[in-house]
TORNUPA-568276 format. One record per residue (C-alpha): residue number from 1; x, y, z. Coordinates in steps of 0.5 Angstrom, whole numbers, plus 500, padded with zeros to 3 digits. Layout:
// residues N
 num   x   y   z
 NUM   X   Y   Z
...
This chain:
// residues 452
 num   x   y   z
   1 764 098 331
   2 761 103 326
   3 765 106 321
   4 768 112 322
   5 769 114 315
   6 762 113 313
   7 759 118 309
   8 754 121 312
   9 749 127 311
  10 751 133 313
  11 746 137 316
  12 741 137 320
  13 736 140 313
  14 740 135 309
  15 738 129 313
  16 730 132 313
  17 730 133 306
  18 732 127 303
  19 728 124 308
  20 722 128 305
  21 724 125 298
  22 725 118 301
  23 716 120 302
  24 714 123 297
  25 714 120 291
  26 709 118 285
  27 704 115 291
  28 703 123 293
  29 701 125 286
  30 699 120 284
  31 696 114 288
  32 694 119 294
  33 689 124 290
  34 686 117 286
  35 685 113 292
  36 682 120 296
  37 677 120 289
  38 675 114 290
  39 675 112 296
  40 669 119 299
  41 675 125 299
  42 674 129 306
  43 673 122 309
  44 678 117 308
  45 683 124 309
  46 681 124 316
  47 682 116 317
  48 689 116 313
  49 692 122 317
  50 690 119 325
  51 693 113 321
  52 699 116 319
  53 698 119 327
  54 698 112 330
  55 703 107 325
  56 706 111 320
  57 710 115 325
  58 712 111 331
  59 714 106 326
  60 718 112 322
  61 722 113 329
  62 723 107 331
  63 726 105 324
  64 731 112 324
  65 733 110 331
  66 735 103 330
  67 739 106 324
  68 742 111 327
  69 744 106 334
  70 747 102 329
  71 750 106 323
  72 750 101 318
  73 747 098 313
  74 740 095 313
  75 743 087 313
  76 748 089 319
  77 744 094 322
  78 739 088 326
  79 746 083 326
  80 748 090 332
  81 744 091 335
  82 741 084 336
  83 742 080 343
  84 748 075 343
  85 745 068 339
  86 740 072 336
  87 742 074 328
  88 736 072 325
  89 733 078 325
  90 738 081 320
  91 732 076 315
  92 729 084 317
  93 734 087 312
  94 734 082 307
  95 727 082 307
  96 727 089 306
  97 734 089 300
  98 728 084 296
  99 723 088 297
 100 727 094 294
 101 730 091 289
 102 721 088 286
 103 719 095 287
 104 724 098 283
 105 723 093 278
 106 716 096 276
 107 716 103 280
 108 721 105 274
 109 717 103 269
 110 711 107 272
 111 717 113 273
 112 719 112 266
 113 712 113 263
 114 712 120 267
 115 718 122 264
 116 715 120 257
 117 710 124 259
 118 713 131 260
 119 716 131 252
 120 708 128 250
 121 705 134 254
 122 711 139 251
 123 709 136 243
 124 702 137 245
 125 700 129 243
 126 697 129 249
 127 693 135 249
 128 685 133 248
 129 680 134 252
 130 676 126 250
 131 680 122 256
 132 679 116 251
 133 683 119 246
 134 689 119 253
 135 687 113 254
 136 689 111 247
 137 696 115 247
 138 696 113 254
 139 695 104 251
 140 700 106 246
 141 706 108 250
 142 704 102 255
 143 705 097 250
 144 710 099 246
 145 716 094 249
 146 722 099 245
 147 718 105 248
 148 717 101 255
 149 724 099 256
 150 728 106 254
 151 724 109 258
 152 725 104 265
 153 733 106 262
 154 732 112 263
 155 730 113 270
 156 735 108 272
 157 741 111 269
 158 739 118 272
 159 738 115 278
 160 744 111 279
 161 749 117 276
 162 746 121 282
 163 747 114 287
 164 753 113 285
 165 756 119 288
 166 754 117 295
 167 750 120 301
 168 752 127 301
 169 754 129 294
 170 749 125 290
 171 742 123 294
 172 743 129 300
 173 746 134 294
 174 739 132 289
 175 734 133 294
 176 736 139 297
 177 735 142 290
 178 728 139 287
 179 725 139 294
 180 723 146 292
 181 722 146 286
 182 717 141 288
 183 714 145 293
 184 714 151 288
 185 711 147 282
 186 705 144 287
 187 703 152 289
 188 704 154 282
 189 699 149 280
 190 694 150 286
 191 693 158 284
 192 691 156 278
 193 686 151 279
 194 684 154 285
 195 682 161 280
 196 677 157 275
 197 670 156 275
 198 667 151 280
 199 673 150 284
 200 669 150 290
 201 667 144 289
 202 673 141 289
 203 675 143 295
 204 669 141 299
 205 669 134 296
 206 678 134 299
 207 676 138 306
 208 668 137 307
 209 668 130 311
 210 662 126 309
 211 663 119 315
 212 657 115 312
 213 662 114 306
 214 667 111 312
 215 666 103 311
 216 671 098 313
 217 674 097 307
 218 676 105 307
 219 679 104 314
 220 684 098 311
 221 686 103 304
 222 687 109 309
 223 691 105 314
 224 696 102 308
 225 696 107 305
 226 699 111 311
 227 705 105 312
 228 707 104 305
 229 707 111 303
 230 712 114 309
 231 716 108 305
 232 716 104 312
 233 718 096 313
 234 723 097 306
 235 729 098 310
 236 730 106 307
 237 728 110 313
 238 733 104 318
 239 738 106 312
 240 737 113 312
 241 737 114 319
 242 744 111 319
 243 746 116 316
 244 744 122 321
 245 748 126 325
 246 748 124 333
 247 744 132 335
 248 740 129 329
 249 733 130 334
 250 729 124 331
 251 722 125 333
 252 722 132 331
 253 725 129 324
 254 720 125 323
 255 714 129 324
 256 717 135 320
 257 717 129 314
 258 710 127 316
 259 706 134 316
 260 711 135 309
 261 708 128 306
 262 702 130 308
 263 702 138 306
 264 705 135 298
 265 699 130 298
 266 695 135 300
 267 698 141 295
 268 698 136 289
 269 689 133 291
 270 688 142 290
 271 692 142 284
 272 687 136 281
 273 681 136 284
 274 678 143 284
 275 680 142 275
 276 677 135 275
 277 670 139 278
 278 670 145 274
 279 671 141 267
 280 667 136 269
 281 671 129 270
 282 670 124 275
 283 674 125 281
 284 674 117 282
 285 678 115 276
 286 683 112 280
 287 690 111 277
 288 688 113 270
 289 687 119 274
 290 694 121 272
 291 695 119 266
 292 689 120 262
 293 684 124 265
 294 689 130 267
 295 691 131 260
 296 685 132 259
 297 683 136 265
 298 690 141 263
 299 687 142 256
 300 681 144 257
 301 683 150 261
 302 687 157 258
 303 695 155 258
 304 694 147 259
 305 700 145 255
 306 705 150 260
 307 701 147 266
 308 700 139 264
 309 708 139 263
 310 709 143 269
 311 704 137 272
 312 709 132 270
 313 715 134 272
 314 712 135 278
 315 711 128 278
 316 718 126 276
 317 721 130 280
 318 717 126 286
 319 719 120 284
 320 727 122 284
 321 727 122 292
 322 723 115 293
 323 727 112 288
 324 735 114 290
 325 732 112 297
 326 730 105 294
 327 736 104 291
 328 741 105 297
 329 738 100 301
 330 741 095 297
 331 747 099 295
 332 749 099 303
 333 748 092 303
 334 752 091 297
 335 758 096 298
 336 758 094 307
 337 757 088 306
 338 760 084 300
 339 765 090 300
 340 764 093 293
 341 766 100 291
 342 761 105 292
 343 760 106 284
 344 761 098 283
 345 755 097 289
 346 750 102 284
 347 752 098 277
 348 751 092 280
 349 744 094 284
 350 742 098 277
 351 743 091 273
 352 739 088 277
 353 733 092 277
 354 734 093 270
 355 734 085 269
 356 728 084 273
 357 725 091 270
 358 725 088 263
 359 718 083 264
 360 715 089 268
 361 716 093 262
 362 713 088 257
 363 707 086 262
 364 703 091 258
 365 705 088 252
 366 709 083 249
 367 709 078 256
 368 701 081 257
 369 699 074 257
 370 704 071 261
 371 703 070 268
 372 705 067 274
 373 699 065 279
 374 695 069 274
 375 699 075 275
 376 703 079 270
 377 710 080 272
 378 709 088 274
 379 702 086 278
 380 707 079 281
 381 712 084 283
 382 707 089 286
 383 703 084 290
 384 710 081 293
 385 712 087 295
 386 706 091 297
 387 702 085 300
 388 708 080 303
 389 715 084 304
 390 713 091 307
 391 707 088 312
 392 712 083 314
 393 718 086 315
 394 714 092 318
 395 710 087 323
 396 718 085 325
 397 720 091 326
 398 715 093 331
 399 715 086 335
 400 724 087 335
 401 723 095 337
 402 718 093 343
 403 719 086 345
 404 728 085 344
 405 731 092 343
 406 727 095 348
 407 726 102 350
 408 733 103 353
 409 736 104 347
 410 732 110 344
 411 732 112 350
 412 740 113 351
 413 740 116 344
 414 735 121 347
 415 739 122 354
 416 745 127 352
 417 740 131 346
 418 733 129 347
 419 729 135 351
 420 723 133 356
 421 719 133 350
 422 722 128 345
 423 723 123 351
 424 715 123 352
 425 714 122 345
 426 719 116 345
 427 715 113 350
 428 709 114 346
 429 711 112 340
 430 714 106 343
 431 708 103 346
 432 705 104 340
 433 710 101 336
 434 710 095 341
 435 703 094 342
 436 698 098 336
 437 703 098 330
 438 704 091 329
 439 697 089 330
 440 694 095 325
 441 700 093 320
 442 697 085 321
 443 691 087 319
 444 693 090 313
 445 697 084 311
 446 691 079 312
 447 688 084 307
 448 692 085 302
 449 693 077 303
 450 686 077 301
 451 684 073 307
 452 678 077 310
């Protein structure tokens, strides 16, 4: 039985922002324009969004509809609802506890050098218009190991005060306040890049397709992009989800969250490329894109020093909501599960991560030169969790959602609440959740493991 006293969200906007913040995180403004840059601009854009159409929001749905049903946490969850005999799917939610706790372990030291970043942009250390001269300021944060480790604190001792407080008064609470501001930094942004000089030729290169740049590889970026940023396979929209309100309409939901993901992706690449055209940087930079061409395009324009730090706020305001998401998947499991206070399951949670975040923070510097299978901790961490867990666990999703759970079960769930509409748009999401979703996410997995 599910626990009656459980926290939950406590409004139907509640539950849409904080769910926005679980997908929109550094991979908007940071992953999202760097990959468009280098993969062709208009092109790749056209192919993530009928990616994002076809994978990421059934499986979006699906994931918040088995939350919902179960009202647990992301381990309990798959026990439920699972067939009498058949416990072994829970390996779905253990997977996703590992997987969260590896991306945190690195995710927090990519967070933690956006917060530098923000007092950097302030003292003006990083205000050159020579990408060099950032890349330098940038190699000499990175290898820092004091500098390194502080940081990383900082984001997890931010992060887990505000977990600690629970589902309405922390993760709910937070993200109804920075998603506006968000929102509003992002359009501050693009009005002044959209006023400079050139900025056309910007615009073109995100909205003006050119399909001859369109090649398999393109394909296979678009496609695991659009799965891994709607933080899909990890378990934090299965948990989420668990925390809706029975009238929460789920599909709706889900595509509000979709066009709103998309909507910051594409605020954040206005903000970017128009200045990256207008002063002459190379659009495709790839991840140096945030950390040493921007200094460097934002000192180059009239008030550079006020927009590079609005830039990074931003950007450490996008990471806020995709961490506090990443952190409950294991808080849940810990405080259901093993029965911990709510605040004990965050202490413990951060200490772990904190633990395994250490050789992710010094793989830039001291631990540089050791590695695992020729890999850093910080690059092992990425690679098993990106290319191993989320595909999989995705992929054990669709085939628990289409081949045990069955159809009924969303169905029900849409019986008393669900409109004409919504019950249509389950039965689509579902087919292509059972038959399109897990052999696109295979695909993926067979990429990412390098096998083709």
């Amino acid at each position: 039985m599910a626990q009656s006293n459980r926290d939950g969200f406590t409004s139907t906007f509640g539950a849409l922002v904080a769910t926005l913040g679980s997908a929109v995180g550094l991979g908007n403004i940071w992953k999202f324009p760097s990959l468009t840059g280098s993969n062709g601009g208009a092109g790749f854009l056209v192919v993530y969004l009928l990616a994002t159409l076809l994978v990421g929001l059934p499986v979006m749905i699906a994931e918040c509809m088995l939350g919902r049903s179960a009202r647990a946490d992301a381990v309990t969850s798959f026990e439920r609802l699972a067939p009498k005999g058949q416990g072994g799917w829970k390996v779905i939610g253990w997977m996703g506890f590992a997987a969260a706790l590896l991306i945190m372990a690195f995710y927090s030291e990519v967070a933690g050098w956006v917060y530098a970043y923000i007092f950097k942009a302030i003292s003006g250390s990083i205000a050159t218009t020579d990408p060099k001269v950032a890349g330098v300021a940038f190699g000499e944060l990175v290898s820092n190991p004091w500098a390194s480790l502080f940081w990383q604190w900082v984001v997890l001792g931010l992060t887990g005060f505000i977990i600690a407080f629970g589902v309405s008064k922390g993760i709910e609470a937070v993200t109804r306040r920075l998603m506006p501001v968000l929102f509003a930094l992002l359009i501050l942004l693009c009005i002044r890049s959209l006023t400079l000089s050139g900025a056309g030729q910007g615009l073109s290169f995100l909205f003006m397709p050119d399909f001859a740049k369109v090649t398999p590889a393109v394909i296979l970026t678009a496609l695991g992009l659009a799965f891994f940023k709607l933080s899909l396979g990890m378990g934090t929209m299965l948990t989420y989800g668990s925390y809706f309100r029975p009238e929460q309409n789920i599909p709706a939901t889900a595509a509000r969250v979709m066009l709103a993901d998309l909507s910051v992706s594409l605020l954040a690449g206005i903000a970017i490329f128009p200045a990256v055209f207008a002063f002459g940087f190379e659009p495709a930079a790839g991840p140096s894109l945030v950390f040493m061409t921007i200094p460097a395009v934002f000192t180059s324009m009239p008030g550079g020093v006020i927009f590079m730090t609005a830039f990074f706020v931003l950007t450490a305001i996008a990471s806020v909501g995709a961490i506090l998401s990443l952190l409950e998947v294991p808080v849940a499991v810990l405080s259901e599960r093993f029965h911990l206070p709510r605040k004990g399951a965050a202490i413990a949670t951060i200490g772990l991560i904190g633990l395994l975040g250490v050789p992710a923070a010094l793989s830039q510097g001291t631990m540089a030169e050791v590695k695992l299978f020729g890999l850093t901790a910080f690059d092992l961490f990425d690679f098993l969790s990106s290319n191993i867990l989320l595909p999989l666990g995705g992929i054990l999703i669709c085939l628990f959602v289409g081949w045990v759970y069955g159809l009924a079960g969303p169905e029900r769930q849409m019986a008393e609440t669900g409109t004409p509409m919504n019950r249509l748009t389950i039965r689509t999401a579902f087919f292509l959740v059972r038959y399109v979703a897990p052999l696109a996410i295979a695909v993926v997995l067979l990429n990412g493991l390098k096998l083709f």
